[in-house]
C-alpha positions in Angstrom: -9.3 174.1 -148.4 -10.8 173.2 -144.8 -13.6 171.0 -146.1 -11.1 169.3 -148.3 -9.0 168.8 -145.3 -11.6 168.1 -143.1 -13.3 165.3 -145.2 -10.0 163.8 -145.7 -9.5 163.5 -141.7 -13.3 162.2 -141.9 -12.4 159.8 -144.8 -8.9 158.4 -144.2 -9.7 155.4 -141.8 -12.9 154.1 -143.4 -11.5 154.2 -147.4 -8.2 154.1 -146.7 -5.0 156.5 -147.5 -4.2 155.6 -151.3 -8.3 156.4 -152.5 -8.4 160.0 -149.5 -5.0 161.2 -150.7 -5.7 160.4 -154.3 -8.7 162.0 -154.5 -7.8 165.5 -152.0 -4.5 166.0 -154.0 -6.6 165.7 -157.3 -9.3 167.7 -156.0 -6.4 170.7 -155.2 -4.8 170.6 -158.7 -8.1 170.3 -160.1 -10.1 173.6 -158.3 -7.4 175.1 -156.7 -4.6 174.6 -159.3 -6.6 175.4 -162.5 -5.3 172.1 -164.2 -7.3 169.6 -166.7 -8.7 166.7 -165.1 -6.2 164.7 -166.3 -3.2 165.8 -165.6 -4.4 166.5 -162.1 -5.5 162.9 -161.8 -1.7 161.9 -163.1 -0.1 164.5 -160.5 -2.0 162.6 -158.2 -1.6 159.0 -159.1 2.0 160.0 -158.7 2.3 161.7 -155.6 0.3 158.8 -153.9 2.4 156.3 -155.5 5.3 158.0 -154.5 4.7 158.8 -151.0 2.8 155.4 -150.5 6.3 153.5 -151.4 8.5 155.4 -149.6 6.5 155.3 -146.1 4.8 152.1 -146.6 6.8 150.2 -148.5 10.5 151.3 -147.8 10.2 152.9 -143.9 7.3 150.6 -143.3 4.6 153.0 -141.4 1.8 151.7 -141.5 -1.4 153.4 -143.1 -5.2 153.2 -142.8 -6.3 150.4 -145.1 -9.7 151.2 -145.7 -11.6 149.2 -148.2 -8.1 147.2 -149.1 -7.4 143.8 -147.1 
C-alpha cells in the first residue's frame, strides 16, 4: 500500500491525475481486492470518471494534467 501510494505522489504531476488514479485504484482491487482484471479496471474507470466530473468539471479544482493538453 505505501509504494502504491508513494508512486502515485511520484507520478501525479508528470502523467496526470485521470492515468495515476486510474491505474492505483485498479492496482488496489486488483492485488489487494482479489478481483478479475476487469472488473477492477471497470471499478476504476468509474471511480475516476466519477470523481474527475464532480471536482473538475462541476466544482472546478483544478488537477495535474500530465501528458493531456
Amino acid at each position: 500500500t505505501m509504494a502504491l501510494l508513494f508512486g502515485y505522489t511520484l507520478f501525479l504531476d508528470s502523467i496526470g491525475y485521470i492515468i495515476t488514479t486510474l491505474l492505483m485504484m485498479w492496482a488496489f482491487f486488483y492485488i489487494f481486492g482479489g478481483r478479475r482484471w476487469v472488473s477492477s479496471l471497470l471499478i476504476s474507470s468509474f471511480i475516476v470518471a466519477v470523481t474527475y466530473l464532480v471536482f473538475d468539471v462541476w466544482l472546478r479544482c483544478q488537477f495535474p494534467r500530465g501528458i493531456f493538453p
